[in-house]
C-alpha positions in Angstrom: -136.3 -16.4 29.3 -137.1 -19.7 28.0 -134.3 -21.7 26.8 -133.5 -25.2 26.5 -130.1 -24.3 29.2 -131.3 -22.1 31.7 -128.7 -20.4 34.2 -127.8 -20.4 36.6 -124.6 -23.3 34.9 -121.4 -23.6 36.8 -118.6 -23.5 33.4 -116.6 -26.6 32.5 -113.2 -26.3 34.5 -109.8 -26.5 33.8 -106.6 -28.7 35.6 -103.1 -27.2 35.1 -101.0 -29.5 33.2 -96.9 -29.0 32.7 -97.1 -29.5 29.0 -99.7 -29.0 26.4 -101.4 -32.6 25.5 -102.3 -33.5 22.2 -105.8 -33.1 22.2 -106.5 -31.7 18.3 -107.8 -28.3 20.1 -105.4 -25.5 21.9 -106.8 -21.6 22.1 -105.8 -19.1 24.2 -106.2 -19.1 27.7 -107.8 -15.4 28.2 -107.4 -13.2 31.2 -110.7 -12.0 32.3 -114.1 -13.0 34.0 -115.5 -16.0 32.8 -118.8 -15.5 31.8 -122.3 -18.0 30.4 -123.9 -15.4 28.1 -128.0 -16.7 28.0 -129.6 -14.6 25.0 -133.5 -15.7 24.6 -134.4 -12.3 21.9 -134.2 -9.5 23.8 -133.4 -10.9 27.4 -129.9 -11.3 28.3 -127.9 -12.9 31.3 -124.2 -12.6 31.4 -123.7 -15.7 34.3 -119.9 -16.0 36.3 -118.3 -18.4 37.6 -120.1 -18.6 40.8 -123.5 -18.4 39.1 -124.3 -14.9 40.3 -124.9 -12.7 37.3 -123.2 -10.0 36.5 -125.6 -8.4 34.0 -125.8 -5.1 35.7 -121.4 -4.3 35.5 -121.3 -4.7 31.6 -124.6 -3.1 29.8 -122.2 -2.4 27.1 -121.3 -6.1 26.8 -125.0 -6.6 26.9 -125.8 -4.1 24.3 -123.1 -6.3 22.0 -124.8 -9.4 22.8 -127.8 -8.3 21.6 -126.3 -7.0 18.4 -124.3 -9.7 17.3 -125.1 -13.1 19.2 -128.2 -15.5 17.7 -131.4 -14.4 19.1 -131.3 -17.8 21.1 -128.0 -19.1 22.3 -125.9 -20.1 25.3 -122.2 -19.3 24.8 -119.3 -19.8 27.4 -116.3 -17.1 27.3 -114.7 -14.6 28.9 -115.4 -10.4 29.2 -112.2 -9.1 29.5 -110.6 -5.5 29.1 -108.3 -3.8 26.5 -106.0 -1.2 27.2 -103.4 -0.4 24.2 -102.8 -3.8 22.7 -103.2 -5.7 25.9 -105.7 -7.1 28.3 -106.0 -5.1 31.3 -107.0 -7.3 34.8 -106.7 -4.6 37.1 -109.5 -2.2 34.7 -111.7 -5.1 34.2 -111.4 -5.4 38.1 -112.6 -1.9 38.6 -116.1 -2.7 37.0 -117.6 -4.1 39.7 -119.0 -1.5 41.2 -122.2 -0.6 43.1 -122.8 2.5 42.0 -125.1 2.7 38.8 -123.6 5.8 38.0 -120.1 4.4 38.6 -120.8 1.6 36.3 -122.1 3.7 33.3 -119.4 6.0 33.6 -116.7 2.9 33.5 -118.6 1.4 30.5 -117.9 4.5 28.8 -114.1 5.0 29.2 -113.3 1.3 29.8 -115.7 -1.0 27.7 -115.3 -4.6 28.1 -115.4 -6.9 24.9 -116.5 -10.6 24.9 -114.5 -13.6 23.8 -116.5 -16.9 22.8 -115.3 -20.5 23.2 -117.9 -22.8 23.6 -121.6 -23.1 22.5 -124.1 -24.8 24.9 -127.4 -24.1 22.9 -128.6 -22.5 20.3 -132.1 -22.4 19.2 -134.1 -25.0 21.0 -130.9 -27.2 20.9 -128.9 -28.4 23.8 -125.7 -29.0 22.4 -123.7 -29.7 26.0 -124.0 -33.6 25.5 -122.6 -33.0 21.9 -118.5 -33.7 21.0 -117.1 -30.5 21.1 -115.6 -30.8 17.8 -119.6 -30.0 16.9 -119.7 -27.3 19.5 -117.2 -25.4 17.9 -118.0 -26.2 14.4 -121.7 -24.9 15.3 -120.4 -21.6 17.0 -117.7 -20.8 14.2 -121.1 -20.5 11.9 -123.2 -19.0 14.3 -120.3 -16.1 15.0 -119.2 -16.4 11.1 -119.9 -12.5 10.9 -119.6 -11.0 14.1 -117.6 -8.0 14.8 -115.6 -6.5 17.6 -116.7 -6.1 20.9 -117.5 -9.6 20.2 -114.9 -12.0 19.4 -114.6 -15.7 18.8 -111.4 -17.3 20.0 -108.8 -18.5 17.6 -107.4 -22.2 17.8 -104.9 -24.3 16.6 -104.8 -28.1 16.1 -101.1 -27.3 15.3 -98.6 -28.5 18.3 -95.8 -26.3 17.0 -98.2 -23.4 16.7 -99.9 -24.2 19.9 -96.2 -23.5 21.5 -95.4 -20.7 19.4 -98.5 -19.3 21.2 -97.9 -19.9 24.5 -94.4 -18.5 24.5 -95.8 -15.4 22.8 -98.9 -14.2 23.5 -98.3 -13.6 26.9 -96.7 -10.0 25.8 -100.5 -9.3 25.4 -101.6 -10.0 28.3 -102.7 -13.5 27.9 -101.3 -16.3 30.4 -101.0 -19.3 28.6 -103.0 -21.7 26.7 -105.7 -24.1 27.0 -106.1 -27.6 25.2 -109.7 -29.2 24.9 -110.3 -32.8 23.7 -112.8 -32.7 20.6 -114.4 -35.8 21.9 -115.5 -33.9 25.1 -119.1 -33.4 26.2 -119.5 -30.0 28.1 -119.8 -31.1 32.0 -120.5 -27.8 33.9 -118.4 -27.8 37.5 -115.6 -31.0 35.9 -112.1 -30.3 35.5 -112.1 -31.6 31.9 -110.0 -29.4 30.1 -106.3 -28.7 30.3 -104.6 -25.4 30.8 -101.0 -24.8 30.5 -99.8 -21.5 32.5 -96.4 -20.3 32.9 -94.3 -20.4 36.1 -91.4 -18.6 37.4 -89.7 -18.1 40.8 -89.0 -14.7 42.4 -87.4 -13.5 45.3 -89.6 -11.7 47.6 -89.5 -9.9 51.0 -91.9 -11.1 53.5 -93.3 -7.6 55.1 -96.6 -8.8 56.4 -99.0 -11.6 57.1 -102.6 -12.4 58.2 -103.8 -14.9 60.4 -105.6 -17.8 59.2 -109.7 -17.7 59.5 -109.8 -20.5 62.1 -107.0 -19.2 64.3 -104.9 -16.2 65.3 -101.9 -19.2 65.7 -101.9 -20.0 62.4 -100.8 -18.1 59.3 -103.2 -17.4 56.8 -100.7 -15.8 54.0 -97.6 -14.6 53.7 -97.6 -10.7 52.4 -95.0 -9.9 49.4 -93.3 -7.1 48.7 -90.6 -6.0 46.3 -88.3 -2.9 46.1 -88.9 -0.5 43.6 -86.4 1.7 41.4 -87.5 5.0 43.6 -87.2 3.0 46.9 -90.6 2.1 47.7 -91.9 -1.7 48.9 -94.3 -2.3 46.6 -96.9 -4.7 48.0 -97.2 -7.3 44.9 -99.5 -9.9 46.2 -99.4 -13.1 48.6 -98.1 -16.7 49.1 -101.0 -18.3 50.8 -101.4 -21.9 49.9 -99.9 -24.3 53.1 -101.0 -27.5 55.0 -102.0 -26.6 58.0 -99.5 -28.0 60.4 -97.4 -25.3 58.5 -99.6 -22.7 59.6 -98.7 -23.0 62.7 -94.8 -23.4 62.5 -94.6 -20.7 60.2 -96.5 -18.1 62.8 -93.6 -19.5 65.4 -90.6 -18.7 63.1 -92.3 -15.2 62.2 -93.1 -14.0 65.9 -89.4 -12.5 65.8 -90.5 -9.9 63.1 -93.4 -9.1 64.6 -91.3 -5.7 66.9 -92.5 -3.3 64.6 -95.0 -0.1 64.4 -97.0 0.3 62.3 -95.9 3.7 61.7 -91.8 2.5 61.4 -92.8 0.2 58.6 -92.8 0.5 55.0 -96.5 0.2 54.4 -97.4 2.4 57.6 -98.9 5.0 55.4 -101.6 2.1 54.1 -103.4 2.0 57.4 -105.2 5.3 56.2 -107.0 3.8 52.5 -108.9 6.7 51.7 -105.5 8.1 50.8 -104.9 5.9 47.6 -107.8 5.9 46.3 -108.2 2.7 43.8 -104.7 1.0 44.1 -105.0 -2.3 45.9 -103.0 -1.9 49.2 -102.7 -4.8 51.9 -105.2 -3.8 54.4 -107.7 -2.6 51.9 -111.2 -4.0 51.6 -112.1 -6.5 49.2 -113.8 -5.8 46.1 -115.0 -8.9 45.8 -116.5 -9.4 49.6 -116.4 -6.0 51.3 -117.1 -8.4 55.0 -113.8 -9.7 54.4 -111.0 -9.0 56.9 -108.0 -7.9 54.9 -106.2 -6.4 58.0 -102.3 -7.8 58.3 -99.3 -8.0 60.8 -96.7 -5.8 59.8 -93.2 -8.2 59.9 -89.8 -6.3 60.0 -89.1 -6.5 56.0 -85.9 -8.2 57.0 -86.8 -12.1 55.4 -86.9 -13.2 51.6 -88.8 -16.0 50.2 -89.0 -17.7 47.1 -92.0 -17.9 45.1 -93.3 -19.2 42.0 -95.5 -17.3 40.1 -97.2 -17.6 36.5 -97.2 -13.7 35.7 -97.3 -10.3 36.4 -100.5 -8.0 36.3 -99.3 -4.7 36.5 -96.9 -4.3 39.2 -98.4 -7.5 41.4 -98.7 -11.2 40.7 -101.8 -11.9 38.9 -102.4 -15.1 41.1 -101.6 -16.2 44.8 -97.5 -16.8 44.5 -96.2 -20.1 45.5 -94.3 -20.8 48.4 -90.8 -22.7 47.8 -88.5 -21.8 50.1 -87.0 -19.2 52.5 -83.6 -17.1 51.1 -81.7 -16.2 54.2 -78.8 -16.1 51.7 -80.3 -12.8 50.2 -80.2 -9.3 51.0 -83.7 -8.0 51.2 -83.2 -4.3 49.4 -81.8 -6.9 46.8 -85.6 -8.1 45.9 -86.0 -5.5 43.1 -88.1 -5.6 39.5 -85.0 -6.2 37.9 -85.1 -10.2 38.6 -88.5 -10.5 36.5 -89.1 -11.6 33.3 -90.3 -9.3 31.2 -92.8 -10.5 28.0 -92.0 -9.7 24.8 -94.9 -7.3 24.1 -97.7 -9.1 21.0 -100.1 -7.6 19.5 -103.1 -8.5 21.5 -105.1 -7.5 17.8 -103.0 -9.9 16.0 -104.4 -12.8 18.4 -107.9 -11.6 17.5 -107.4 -11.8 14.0 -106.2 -15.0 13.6 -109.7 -16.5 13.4 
């Protein structure tokens, strides 16, 4: 591979912003892996975030690229998953695998597409110290003709569509928008851009915890549950973020709710994985870092905390929840789906066809 950007590149970041600035450029903020595809003819690299490749998960996506990208290019953007008309995190999650078989299998029955944003070369040109009003201009005609599972994004210099968007496409999967300044160079590893996400507050029970990495005194993250219409505590992800002189007082005020078995509790049944196959369950091992201890403390499910969250994936936050404060004002069997927004379901084919 010989081009004139050569991975590994760390991608231009994003800083959350409270309202969409006017920077001539919003597009949708997709929900998937972001991935540097590097075409040079026939050789292709589909770079992450964290500069490993992940060539070897998508061959389908790389099949596309080769069909449908210029023979020489370097394009930001994101693989992501469709199920029905929506993305699907927790599918595209499932194609890491390290099976070969496994991974040819998934291509099959759950193919990933590609979404471009951003072009960084394209033929012997480096175009990351270009505006990226050219960028975008250049990789509008370079993807003028290219067909689905490759898709350029749509965007709006409209502020009054740019809301429209965020408030709707969300019922497709999508969580939120992001706005670009045209003037903008592309700056691999820099907070440059802006996203815009949603946030909403839920009332949670606290059923579990882990310690922190530097010390069994201190609380690593707080383990959510909420009830379910059947009466299950569904485990629907973590509130971890805290200073660390918090860490400690919090592990003091939960010591009381620390008198339980395992077996007493609501997630007792978890301790034994290999009986859920798939499903992501507290004390499972991470998909991303199988070294990773992702053992917890089972806490009486008698406290309630308020989070903020930006949106659901599935039947779990898609992100680490926000801690804001404790509810000891709330019942805990009261913590049930029925205090959620739900989306107004879009299209997610519509969005694509905007372009």
């Amino acid at each position: 591979m010989d081009l004139p950007v050569m991975p590994p590149v760390s991608p231009m970041l994003a800083k959350s912003v409270k309202d969409i600035p006017p920077t001539g450029h919003v597009e949708p903020k997709w929900d998937g892996f972001r991935t540097i595809v590097f075409r040079d003819g026939d050789e292709v690299e589909l770079g992450s975030r964290n500069e490993k490749p992940m060539t070897r998960y998508f061959p389908e996506v790389v099949e596309a690229v080769r069909e449908h990208l210029p023979p020489r290019c370097v394009v930001d953007g994101e693989i992501v998953v469709v199920t029905g008309d929506r993305l699907d995190f927790e599918a595209l999650q499932q194609r890491i695998h390290p099976a070969a078989s496994r991974v040819r299998l998934l291509a099959g029955s759950t193919p990933a597409s590609f979404v471009a944003f951003d072009l960084l070369a394209l033929g012997d040109e480096d175009l990351t110290g270009r505006p990226f009003s050219e960028r975008r201009r250049r990789l509008e005609e370079a993807l003028a003709g290219v067909r689905p599972p490759v898709h350029l994004t749509p965007a709006t210099a409209d502020p009054a569509e740019a809301r429209r968007w965020f408030e709707q496409f969300e019922g497709a999967g999508l969580d939120g928008v992001v706005a670009k300044p045209l003037d903008g160079t592309y700056q691999p590893d820099k907070r440059t851009m802006f996203k815009i996400k949603h946030e909403r507050t839920a009332d949670c029970v606290v059923a579990g915890l882990r310690p922190h990495k530097t010390g069994a005194d201190l609380v690593g993250s707080l383990l959510l549950g909420i009830w379910t219409a059947d009466g299950r505590l569904q485990h629907v992800g973590v509130a971890a973020s805290f200073p660390m002189a918090r860490r400690r007082t919090l592990m003091e005020e939960l010591e009381p709710y620390r008198d339980v078995a395992l077996g007493e509790h609501p997630w007792g049944d978890w301790a034994d994985q290999s009986a859920h196959g798939e499903k992501r369950m507290p004390g499972a091992v991470s998909r991303w870092n199988a070294t990773k201890d992702l053992s917890f403390v089972p806490l009486r499910p008698e406290l309630v905390v308020e989070v903020a969250y930006d949106h659901m994936e599935g039947d779990r936050f898609r992100h680490t929840a926000q801690f804001r404060r404790w509810r000891p004002d709330r019942d805990p069997r009261s913590c049930t789906y029925d205090q959620l927004d739900e989306p107004v379901r879009y299209d997610l084919a519509d969005i694509l066809a905007l372009r």
